[in-house]
C-alpha positions as CSV (number, residue, x, y, z in Angstrom):
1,X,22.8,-64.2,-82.6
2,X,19.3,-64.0,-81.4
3,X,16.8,-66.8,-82.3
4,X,13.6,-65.4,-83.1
5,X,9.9,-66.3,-83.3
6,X,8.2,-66.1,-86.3
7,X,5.0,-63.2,-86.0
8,X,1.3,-64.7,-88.0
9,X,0.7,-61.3,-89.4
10,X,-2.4,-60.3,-91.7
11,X,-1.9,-58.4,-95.0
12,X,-3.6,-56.9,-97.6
13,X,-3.4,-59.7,-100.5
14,X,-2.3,-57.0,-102.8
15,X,0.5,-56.1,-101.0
16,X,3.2,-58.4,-102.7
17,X,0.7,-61.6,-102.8
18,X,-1.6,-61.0,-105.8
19,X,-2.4,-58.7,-108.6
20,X,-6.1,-58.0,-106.8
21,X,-6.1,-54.1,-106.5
22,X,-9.4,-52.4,-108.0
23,X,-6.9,-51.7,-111.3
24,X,-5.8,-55.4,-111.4
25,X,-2.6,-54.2,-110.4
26,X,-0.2,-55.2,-107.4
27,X,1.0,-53.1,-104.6
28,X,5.1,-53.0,-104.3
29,X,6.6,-52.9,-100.9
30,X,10.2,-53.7,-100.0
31,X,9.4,-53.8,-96.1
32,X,6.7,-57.0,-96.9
33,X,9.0,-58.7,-99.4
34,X,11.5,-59.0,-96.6
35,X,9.2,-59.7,-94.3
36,X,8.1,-62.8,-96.2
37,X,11.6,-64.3,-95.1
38,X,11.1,-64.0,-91.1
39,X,7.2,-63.5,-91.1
40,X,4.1,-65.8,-91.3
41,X,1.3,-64.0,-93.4
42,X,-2.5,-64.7,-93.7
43,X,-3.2,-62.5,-97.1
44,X,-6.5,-61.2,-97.6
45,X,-8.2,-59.0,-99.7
46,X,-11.6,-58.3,-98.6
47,X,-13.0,-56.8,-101.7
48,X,-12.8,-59.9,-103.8
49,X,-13.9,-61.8,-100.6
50,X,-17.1,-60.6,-100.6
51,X,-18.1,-60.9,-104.4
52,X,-16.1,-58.1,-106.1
53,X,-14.2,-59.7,-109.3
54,X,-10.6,-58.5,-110.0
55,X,-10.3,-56.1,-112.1
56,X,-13.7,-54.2,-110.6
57,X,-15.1,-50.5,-110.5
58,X,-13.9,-48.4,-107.6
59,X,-15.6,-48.1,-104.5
60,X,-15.3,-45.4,-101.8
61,X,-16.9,-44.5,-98.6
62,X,-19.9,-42.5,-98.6
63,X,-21.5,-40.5,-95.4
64,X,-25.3,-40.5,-94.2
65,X,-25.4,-38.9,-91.3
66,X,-23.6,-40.6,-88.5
67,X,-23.4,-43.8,-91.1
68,X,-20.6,-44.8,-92.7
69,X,-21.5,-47.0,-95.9
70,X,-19.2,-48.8,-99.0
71,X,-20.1,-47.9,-102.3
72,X,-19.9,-48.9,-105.7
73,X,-20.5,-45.4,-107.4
74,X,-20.9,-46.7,-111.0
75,X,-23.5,-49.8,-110.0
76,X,-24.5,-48.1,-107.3
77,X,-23.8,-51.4,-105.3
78,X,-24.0,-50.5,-101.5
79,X,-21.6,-53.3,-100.5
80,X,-21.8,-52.2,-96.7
81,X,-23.4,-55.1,-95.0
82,X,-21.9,-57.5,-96.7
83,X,-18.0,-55.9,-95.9
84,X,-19.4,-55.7,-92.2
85,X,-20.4,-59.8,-92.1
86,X,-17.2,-60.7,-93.7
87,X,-14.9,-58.5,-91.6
88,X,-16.6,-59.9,-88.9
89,X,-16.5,-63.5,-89.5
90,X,-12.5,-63.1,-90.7
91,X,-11.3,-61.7,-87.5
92,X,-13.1,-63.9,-85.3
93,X,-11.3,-66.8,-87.2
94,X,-7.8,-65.9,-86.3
95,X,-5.9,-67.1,-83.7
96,X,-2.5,-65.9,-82.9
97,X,-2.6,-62.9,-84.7
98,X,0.8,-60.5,-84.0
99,X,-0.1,-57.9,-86.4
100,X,-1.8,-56.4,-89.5
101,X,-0.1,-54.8,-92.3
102,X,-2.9,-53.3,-94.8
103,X,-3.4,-50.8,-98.2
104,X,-3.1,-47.3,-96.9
105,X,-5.9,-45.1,-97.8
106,X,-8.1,-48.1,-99.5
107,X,-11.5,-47.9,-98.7
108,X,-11.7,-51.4,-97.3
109,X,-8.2,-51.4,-95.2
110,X,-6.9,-48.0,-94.8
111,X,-6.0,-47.2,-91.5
112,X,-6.0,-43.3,-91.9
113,X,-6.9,-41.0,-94.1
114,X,-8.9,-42.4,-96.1
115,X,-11.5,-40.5,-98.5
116,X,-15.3,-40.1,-97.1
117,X,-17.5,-39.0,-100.0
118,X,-21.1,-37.4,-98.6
119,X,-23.8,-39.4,-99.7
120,X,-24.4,-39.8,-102.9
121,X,-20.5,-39.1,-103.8
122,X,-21.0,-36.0,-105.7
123,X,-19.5,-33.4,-103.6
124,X,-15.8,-33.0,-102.5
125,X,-14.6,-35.7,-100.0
126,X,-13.2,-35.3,-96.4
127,X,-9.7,-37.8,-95.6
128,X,-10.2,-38.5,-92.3
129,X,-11.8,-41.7,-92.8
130,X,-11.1,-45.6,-91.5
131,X,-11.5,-48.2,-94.1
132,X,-14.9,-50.7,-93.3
133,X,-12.2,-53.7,-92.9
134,X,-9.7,-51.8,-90.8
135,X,-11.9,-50.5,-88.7
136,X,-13.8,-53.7,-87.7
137,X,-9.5,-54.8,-87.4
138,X,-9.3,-52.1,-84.3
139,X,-12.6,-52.9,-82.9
140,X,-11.4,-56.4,-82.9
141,X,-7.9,-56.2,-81.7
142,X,-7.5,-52.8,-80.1
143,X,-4.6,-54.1,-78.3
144,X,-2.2,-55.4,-81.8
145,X,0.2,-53.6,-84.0
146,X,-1.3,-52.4,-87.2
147,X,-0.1,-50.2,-89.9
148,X,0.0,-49.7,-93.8
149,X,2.5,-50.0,-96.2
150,X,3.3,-46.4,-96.9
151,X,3.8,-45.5,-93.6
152,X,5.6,-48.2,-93.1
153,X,8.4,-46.6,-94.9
154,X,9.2,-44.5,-92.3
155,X,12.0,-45.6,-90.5
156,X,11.1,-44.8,-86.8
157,X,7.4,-46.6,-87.3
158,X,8.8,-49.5,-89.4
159,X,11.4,-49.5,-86.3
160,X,8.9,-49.4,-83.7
161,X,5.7,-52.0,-85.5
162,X,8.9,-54.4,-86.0
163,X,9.8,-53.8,-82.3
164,X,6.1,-54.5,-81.7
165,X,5.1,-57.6,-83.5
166,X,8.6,-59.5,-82.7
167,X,7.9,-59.1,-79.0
168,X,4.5,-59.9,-79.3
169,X,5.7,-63.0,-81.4
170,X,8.1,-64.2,-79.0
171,X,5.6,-64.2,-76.0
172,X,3.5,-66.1,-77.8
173,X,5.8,-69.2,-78.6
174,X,7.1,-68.7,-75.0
175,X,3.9,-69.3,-73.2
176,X,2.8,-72.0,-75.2
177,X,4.3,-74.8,-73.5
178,X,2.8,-73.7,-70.3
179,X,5.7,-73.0,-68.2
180,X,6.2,-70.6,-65.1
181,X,9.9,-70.4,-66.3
182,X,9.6,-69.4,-69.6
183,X,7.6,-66.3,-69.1
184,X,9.9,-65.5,-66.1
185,X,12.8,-65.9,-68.6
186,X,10.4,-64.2,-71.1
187,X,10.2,-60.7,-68.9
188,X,14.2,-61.1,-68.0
189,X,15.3,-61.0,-71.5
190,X,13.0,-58.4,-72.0
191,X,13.5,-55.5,-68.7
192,X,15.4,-53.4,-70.8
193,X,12.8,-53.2,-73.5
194,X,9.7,-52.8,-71.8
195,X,11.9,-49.5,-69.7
196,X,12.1,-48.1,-73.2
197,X,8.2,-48.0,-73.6
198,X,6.8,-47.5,-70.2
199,X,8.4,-47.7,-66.1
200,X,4.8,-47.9,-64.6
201,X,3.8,-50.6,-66.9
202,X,7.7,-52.7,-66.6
203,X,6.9,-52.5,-62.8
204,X,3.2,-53.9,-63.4
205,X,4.5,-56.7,-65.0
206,X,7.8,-57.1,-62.7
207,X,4.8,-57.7,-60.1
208,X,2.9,-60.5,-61.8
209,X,6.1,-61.9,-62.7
210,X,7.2,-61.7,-59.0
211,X,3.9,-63.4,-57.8
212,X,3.7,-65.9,-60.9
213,X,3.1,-68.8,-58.7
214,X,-0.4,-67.7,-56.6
215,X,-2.2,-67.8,-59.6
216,X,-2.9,-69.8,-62.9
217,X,-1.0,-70.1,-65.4
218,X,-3.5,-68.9,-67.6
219,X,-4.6,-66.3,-65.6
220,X,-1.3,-65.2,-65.6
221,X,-0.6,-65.4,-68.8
222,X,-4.2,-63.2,-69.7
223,X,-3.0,-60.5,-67.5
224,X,1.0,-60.3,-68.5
225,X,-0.3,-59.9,-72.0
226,X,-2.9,-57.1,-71.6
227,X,-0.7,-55.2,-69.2
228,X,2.3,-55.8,-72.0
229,X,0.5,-54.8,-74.9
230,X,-1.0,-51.6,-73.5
231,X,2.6,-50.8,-73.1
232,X,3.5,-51.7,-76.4
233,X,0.8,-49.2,-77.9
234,X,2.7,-46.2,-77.2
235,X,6.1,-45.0,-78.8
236,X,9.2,-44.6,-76.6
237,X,10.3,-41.4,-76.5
238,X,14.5,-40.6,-76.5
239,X,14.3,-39.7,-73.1
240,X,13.6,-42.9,-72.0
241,X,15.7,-44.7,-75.2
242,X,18.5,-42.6,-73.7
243,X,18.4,-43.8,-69.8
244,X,18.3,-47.6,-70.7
245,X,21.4,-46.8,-72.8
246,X,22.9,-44.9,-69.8
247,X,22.1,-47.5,-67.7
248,X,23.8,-50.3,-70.2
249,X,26.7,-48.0,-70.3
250,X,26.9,-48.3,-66.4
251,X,28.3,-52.0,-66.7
252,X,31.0,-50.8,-68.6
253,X,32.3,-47.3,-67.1
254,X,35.3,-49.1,-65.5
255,X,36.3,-50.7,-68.2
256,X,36.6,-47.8,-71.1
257,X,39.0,-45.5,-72.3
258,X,38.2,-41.8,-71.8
259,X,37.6,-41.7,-75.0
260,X,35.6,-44.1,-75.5
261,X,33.3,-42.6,-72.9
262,X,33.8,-39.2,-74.3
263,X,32.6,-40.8,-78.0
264,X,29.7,-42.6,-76.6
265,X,28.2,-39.9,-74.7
266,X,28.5,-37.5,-78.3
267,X,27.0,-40.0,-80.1
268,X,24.0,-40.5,-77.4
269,X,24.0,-36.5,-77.9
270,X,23.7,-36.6,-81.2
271,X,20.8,-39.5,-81.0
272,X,19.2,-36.8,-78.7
273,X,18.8,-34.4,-81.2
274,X,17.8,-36.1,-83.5
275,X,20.9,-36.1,-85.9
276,X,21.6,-40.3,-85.3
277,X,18.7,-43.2,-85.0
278,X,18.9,-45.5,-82.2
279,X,20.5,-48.4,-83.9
280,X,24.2,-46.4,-83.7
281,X,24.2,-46.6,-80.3
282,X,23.0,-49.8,-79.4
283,X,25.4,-51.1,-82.3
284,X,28.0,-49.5,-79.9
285,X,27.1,-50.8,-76.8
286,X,26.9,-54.1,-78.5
287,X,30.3,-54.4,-79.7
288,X,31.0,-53.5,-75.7
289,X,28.4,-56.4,-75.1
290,X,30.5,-58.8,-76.8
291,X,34.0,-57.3,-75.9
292,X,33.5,-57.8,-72.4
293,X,31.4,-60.8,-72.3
294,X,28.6,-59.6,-70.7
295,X,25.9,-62.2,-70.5
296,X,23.0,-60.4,-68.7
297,X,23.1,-57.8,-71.5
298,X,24.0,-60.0,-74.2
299,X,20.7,-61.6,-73.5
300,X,18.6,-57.7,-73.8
301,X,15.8,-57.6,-76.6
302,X,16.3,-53.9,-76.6
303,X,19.8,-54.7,-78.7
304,X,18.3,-56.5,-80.8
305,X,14.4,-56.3,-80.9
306,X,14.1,-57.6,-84.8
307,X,16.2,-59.4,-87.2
308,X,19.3,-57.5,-88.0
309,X,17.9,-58.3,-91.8
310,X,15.4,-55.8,-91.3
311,X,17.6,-53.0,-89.9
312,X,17.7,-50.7,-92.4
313,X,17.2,-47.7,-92.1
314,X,15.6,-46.9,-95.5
315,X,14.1,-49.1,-98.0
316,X,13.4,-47.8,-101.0
């Protein structure tokens, strides 16, 4: 079984930490609480950060003009500034940061959709907005995994953040001790994966890998990480899901049954339509991983990218 690195990631405080929401309340989220188990967290709730008690009267987002500004509608408090220096300060104070998990649609650390009042908060709101917090978040780390716990209940972006953070997590705690051969045993482990997200960017970093030793270790090490996380910003499509499995399949062809073939190639049919997730049929080409004692393969992240804990493909 694979031995995994631990991701740092931020969360909303009120997301299975503390009974902080507006309404005193706390937020319920089965994908966090198991997290906690395989997952370092730095809770915060910004609100109460910058002065707001617990419980405290709603605030939204409001629109003047171009600016967006945080509102307490029934003090009228314009909290703005202050949400902008603390965002600020907070971000800059991380280090090692793998991810952020945060309170969908909260005017602080929604992600998306969040409600934008016009000023004055009178008239009927637009939901296209970025909570003050979360948005200082992307401006900060454009480059790392962030999401919110509703959306998070969808299996294929639950599938692919966890994908996300644990490789993240893993370079991390392999380049820390400084070592050519660990990020060359790093990108190894890790070719099948990285031809899941992107080909251009798996060559990019084949490259570096390939001239590791003409330039510093840091330098290296600044560049292998940019190049990797731009490829971990987009979403692997089956297409390219279904060639790395092809390809996997290729060291075992000889060895299988015809129908064994014949039930493998359904089932990567079905995953092609839709009608299976991706789990079936690396869980098949696993038990042909271990049958046949394959040791490059039995050394892929793609087979098993996060703990097999979190594998489910629903939570409720």
């Amino acid at each position: 079984m694979r031995k995994f690195s631990r991701p740092y990631l931020v969360s909303s405080r009120c997301i299975e930490f503390e009974a902080c929401r507006y309404n005193g309340l706390i937020i319920r989220s089965s994908m966090v609480e198991k997290l906690k188990k395989h997952a370092d967290f730095a809770p915060v709730c910004p609100e109460v950060e910058i002065g707001l008690g617990i419980p405290r009267k709603p605030i939204h987002l409001e629109k003047d003009h171009e600016q967006i500004e945080l509102v307490q509608p029934a003090t009228g408090y314009n909290c703005t500034d202050k949400m902008l220096e603390f965002s600020d300060s907070f971000l800059k104070s991380l280090e090692g940061v793998d991810g952020f998990i945060l309170k969908n649609k909260s005017p602080s650390c929604g992600v998306k959709a969040v409600k934008v009042y016009p000023k004055g908060g009178m008239s009927r709101p637009w939901t296209d907005g970025i909570g003050l917090f979360a948005a200082a978040v992307f401006r900060c780390y454009p480059l790392t995994p962030v999401e919110d716990e509703g959306r998070l209940r969808n299996y294929h972006l639950r599938e692919n953040f966890l994908t996300r953070i644990y490789t993240l997590a893993d370079f991390r705690q392999n380049v820390s001790n400084g070592d050519f051969s660990d990020i060359l045993n790093f990108h190894r482990k890790n070719k099948l994966l990285f031809s899941s997200f992107s080909q251009i960017h798996s060559r990019k970093l084949g490259r570096l890998v390939s001239n590791s030793k003409k330039i510093p270790f840091s330098k290296l090490v600044q560049k292998y990480g940019t190049v990797m996380k731009e490829m971990l910003k987009n979403d692997p499509l089956p297409p390219a899901n279904i060639n790395v499995l092809m390809h996997a399949f290729g060291h075992f062809s000889r060895d299988l049954t015809p129908p064994e073939k014949s039930f493998f190639l359904d089932s990567l049919e079905k995953y092609r339509q839709g009608r299976v997730p991706l789990l079936v049929n690396q869980n098949l080409l696993k038990s042909w991983i271990i049958r046949f004692n394959n040791e490059y393969l039995m050394d892929q992240t793609f087979f098993e990218p996060y703990p097999e804990e979190l594998m489910e493909i629903t939570f409720i």
